[in-house]
Backbone as JSON, one array per atom type, in Angstrom:
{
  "sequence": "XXXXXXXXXXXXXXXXXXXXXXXXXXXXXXXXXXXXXXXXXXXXXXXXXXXXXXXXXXXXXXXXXXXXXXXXXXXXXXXXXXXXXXXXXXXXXXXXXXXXXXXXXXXXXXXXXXXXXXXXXXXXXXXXXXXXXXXXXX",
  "N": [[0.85, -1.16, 0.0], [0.87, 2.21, -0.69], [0.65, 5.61, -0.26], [0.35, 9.06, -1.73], [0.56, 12.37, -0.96], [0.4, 15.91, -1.97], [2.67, 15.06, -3.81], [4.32, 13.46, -2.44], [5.44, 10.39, -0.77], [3.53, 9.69, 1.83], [2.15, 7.99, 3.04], [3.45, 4.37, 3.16], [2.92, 0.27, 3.55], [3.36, -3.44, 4.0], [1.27, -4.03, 5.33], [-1.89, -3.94, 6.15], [-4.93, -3.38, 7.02], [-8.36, -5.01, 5.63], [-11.15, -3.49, 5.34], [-14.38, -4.61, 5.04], [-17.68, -4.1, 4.56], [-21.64, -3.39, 4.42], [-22.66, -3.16, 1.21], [-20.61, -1.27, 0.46], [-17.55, -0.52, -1.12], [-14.12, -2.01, -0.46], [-12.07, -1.04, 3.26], [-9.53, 0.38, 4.01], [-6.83, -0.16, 6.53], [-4.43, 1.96, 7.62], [-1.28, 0.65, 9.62], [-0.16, 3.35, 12.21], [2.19, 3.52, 12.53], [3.55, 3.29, 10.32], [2.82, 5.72, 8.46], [4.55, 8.65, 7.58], [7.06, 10.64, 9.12], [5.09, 13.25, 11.02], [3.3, 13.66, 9.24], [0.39, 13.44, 10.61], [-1.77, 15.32, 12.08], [-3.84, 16.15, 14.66], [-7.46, 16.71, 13.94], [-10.54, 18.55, 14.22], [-13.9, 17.06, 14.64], [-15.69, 14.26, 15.47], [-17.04, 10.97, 14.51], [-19.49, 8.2, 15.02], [-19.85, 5.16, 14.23], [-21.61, 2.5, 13.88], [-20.42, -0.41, 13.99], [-17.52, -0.52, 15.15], [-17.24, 1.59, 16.96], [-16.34, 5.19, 18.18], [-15.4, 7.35, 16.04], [-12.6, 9.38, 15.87], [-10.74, 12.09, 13.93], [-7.8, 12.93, 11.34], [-5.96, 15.48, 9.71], [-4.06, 15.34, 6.83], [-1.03, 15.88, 5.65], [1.27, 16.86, 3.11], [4.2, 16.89, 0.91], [6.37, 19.96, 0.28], [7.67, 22.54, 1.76], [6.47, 25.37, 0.45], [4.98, 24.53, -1.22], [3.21, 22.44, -0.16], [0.68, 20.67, 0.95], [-2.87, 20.18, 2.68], [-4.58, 18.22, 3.28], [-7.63, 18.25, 5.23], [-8.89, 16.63, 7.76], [-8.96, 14.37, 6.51], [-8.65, 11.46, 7.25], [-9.12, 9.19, 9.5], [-9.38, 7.39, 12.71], [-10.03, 5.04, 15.23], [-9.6, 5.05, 18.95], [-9.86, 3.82, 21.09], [-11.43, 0.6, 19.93], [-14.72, -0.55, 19.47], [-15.83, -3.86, 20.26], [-14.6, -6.74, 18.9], [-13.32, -5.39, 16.73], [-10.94, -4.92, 17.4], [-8.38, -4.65, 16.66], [-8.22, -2.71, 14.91], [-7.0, -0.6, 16.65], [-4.38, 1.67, 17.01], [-4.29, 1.7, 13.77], [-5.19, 3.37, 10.88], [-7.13, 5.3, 8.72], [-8.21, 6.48, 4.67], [-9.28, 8.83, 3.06], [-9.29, 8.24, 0.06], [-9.99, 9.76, -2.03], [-9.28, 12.18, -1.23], [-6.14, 12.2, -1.21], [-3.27, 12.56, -3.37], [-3.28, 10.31, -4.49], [-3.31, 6.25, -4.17], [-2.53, 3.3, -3.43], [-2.94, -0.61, -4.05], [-1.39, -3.24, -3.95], [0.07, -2.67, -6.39], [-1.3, -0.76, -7.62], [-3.36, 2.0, -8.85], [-6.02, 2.98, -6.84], [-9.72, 4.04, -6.91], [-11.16, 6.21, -5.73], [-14.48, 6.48, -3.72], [-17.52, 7.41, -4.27], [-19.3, 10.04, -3.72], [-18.78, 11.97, -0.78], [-19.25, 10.96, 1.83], [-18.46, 8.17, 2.65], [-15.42, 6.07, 2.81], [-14.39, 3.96, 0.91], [-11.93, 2.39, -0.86], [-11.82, 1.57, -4.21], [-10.43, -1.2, -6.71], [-9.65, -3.06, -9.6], [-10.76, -5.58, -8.73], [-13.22, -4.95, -7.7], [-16.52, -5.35, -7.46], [-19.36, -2.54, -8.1], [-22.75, -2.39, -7.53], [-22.07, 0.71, -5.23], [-23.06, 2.3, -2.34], [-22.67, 5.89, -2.19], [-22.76, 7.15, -4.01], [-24.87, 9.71, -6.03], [-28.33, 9.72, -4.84], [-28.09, 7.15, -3.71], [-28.08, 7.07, -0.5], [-29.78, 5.71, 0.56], [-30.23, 2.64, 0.8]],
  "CA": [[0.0, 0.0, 0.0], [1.2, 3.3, -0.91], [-0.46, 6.97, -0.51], [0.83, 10.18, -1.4], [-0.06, 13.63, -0.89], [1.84, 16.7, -2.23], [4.25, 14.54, -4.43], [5.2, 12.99, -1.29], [5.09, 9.44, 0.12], [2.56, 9.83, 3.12], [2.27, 6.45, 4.08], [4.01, 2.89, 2.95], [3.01, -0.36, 4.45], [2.87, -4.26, 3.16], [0.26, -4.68, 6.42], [-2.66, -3.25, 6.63], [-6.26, -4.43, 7.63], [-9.3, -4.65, 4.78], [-12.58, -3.87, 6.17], [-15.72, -4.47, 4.15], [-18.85, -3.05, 4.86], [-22.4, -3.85, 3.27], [-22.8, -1.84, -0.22], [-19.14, -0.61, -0.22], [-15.87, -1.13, -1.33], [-13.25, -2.22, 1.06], [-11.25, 0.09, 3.39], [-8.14, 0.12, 3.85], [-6.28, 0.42, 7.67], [-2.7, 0.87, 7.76], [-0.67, 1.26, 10.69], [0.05, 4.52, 12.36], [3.8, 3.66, 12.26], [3.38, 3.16, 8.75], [3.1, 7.27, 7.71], [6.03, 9.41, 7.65], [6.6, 11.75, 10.53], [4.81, 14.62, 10.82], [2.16, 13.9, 8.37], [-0.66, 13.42, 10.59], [-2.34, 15.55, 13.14], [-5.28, 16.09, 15.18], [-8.51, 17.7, 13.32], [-11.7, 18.58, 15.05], [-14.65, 16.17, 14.51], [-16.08, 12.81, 15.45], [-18.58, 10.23, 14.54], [-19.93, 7.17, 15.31], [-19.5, 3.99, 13.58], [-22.55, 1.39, 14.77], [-20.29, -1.52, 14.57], [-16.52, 0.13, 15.29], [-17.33, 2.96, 17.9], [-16.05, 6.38, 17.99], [-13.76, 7.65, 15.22], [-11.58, 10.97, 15.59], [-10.24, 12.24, 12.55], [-6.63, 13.03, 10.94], [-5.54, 15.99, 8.91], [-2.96, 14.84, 6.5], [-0.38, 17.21, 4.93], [2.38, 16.47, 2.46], [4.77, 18.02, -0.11], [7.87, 20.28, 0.86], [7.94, 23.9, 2.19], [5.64, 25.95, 0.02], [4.01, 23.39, -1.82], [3.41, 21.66, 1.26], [-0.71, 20.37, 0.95], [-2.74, 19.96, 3.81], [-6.13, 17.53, 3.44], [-8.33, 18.28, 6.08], [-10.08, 15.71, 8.41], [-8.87, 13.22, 5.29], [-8.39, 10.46, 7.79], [-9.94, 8.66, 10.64], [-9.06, 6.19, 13.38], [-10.71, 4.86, 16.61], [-8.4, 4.93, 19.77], [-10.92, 2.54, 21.21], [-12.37, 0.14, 19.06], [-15.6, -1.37, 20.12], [-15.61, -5.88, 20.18], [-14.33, -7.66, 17.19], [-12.55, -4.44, 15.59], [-9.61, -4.2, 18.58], [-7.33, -4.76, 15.64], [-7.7, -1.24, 14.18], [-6.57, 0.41, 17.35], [-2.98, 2.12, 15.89], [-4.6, 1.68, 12.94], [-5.19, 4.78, 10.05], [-7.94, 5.0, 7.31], [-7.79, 7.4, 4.61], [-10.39, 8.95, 2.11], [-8.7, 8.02, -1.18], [-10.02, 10.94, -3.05], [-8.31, 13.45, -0.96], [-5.04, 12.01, -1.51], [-3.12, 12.67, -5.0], [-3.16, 8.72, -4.94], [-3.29, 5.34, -3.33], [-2.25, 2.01, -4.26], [-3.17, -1.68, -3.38], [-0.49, -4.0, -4.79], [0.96, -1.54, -7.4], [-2.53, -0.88, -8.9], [-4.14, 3.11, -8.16], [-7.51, 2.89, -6.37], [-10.69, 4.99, -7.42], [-12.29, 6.64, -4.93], [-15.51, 5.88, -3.56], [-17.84, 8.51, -4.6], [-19.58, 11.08, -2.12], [-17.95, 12.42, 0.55], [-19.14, 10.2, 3.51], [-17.94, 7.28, 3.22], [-13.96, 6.19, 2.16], [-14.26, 2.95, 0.08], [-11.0, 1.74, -2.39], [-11.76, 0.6, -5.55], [-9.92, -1.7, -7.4], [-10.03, -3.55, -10.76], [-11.17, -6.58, -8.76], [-14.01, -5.07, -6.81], [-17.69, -4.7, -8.56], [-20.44, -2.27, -7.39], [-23.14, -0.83, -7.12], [-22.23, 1.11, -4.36], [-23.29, 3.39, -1.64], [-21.87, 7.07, -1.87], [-23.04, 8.54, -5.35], [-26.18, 10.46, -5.83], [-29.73, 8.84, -4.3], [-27.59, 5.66, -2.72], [-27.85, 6.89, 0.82], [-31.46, 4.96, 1.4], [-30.21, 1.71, 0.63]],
  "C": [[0.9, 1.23, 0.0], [0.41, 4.78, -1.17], [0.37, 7.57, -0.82], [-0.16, 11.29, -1.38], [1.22, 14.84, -1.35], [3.01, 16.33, -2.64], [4.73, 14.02, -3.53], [4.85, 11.25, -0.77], [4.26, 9.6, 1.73], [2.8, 8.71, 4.13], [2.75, 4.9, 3.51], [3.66, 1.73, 3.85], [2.9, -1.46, 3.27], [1.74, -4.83, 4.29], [-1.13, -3.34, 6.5], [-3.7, -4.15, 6.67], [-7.78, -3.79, 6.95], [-10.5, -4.74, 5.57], [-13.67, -3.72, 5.4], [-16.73, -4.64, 5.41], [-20.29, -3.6, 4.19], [-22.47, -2.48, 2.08], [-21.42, -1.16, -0.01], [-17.9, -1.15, -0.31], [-15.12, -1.55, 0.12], [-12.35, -0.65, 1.56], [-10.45, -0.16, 4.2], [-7.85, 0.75, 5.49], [-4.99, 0.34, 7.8], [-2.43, 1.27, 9.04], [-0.31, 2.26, 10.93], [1.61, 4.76, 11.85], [4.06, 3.97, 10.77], [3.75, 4.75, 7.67], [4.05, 7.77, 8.22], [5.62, 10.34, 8.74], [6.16, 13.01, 9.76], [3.71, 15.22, 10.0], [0.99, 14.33, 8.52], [-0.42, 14.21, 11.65], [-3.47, 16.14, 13.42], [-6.08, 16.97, 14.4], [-9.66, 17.65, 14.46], [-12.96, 17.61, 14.4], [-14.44, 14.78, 15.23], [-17.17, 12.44, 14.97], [-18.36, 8.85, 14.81], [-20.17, 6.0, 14.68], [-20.77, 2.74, 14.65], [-21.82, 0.0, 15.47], [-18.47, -1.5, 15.01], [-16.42, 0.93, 16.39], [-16.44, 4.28, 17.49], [-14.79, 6.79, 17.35], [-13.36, 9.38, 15.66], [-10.69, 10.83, 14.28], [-8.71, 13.21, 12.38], [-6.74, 14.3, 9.99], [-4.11, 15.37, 8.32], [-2.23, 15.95, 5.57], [1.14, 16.19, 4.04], [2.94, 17.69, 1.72], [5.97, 18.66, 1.15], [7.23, 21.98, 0.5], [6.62, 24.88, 1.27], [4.48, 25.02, -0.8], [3.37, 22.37, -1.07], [1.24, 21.73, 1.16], [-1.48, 20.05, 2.25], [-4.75, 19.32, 3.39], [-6.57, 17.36, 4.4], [-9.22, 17.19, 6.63], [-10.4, 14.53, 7.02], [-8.36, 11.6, 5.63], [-8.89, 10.12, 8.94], [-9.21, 7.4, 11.38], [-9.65, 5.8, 14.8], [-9.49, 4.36, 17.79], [-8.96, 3.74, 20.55], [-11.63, 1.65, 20.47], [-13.69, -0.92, 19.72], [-15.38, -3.61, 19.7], [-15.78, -6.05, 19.28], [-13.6, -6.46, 16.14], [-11.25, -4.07, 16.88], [-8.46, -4.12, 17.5], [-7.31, -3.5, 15.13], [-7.22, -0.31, 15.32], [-5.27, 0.33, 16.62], [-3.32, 1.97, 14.81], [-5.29, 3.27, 12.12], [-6.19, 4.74, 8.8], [-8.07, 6.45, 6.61], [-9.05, 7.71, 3.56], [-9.36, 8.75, 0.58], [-8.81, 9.26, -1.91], [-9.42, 11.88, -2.66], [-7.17, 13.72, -1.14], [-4.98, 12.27, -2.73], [-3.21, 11.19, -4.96], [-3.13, 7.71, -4.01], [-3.63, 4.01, -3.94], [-2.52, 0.69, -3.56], [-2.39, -2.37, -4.33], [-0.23, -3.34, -6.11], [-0.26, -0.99, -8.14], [-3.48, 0.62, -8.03], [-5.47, 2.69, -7.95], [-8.39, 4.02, -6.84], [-11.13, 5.07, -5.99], [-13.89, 6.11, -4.62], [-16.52, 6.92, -3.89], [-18.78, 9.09, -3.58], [-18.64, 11.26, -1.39], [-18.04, 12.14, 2.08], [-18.4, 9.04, 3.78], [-15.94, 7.11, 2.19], [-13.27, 4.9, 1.79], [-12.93, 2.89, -1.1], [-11.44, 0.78, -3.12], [-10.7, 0.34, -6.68], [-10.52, -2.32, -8.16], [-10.93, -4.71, -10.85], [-12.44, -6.64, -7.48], [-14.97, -4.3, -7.84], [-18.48, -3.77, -7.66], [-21.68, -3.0, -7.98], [-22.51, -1.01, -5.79], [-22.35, 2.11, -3.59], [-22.45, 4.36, -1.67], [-22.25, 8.2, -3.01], [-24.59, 9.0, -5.16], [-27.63, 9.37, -5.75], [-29.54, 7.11, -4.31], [-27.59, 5.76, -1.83], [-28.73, 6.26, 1.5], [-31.31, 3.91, 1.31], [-28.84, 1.02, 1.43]]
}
C-alpha cells in the first residue's frame, strides 16, 4: 500500500487491515507507524460507527515547504475500538479521493464517490455502491 499527498510518500506499508462493509468497497487500515513523521495531526470532529465505535479524525499534509498540501479531516481512526474491531486500534484509514493517490499491490484505487464514506476501488471489486447520488437509502 502506498499513498501520497503533495508529491510525497505519506504512508508505505505491506500490512494493513481490509474492512468491508455492506454496499461498499473495502477500506483500507494501515498502521500509524506506517506514515512518515509529521504527516498526521489532530482535526476537530467525530462520529460514530454502529459496529466500530467512535472515530476521531486526521488531517494529512504532504509536499515540501511551500508546496506543502494539507487535506483536512482526510483520515480517521478509533483509539478505542468497540468488540471484534480491537485490531484497528494504531490503525489509520484514509479517504482516497483526498489524496493525489493510493495504491493496493501496485494498482491506483478509485475513490468511492460522495464524501461520507472512504471505500477503495480496485479492478477486482464490482459495485453498485453506496456514496453517489440517491444511494444513501439503501
Amino acid at each position: 500500500m502506498v499513498v501520497r499527498l503533495g508529491g510525497q510518500v505519506v504512508a508505505e506499508t505491506r500490512e494493513s487491515w481490509r474492512v468491508l462493509e455492506t454496499s461498499h468497497p473495502p477500506g483500507y487500515y494501515l498502521p500509524r507507524a506506517s506514515f512518515a513523521a509529521g504527516v498526521l495531526s489532530p482535526a476537530p470532529g467525530r462520529s460514530l460507527c454502529e459496529f466500530k465505535g467512535q472515530a476521531g479524525y486526521l488531517d494529512v499534509s504532504g509536499g515540501e515547504g511551500g508546496d506543502r498540501i494539507v487535506a483536512d479531516a482526510a483520515a480517521w481512526f478509533y483509539r478505542e475500538p468497540w468488540p471484534g474491531y480491537e485490531m484497528l486500534a494504531d490503525h489509520v484509514s484514509l479517504y482516497p479521493g483526498a489524496m493525489d493517490s493510493c495504491e493496493v499491490d501496485g494498482e491506483r484505487v478509485q475513490p468511492q464517490e460522495g464524501a461520507f464514506y472512504g471505500g477503495w476501488i480496485t479492478s477486482r471489486i464490482v459495485g453498485p455502491f453506496k456514496g453517489g447520488p440517491g444511494t444513501m437509502g439503501w
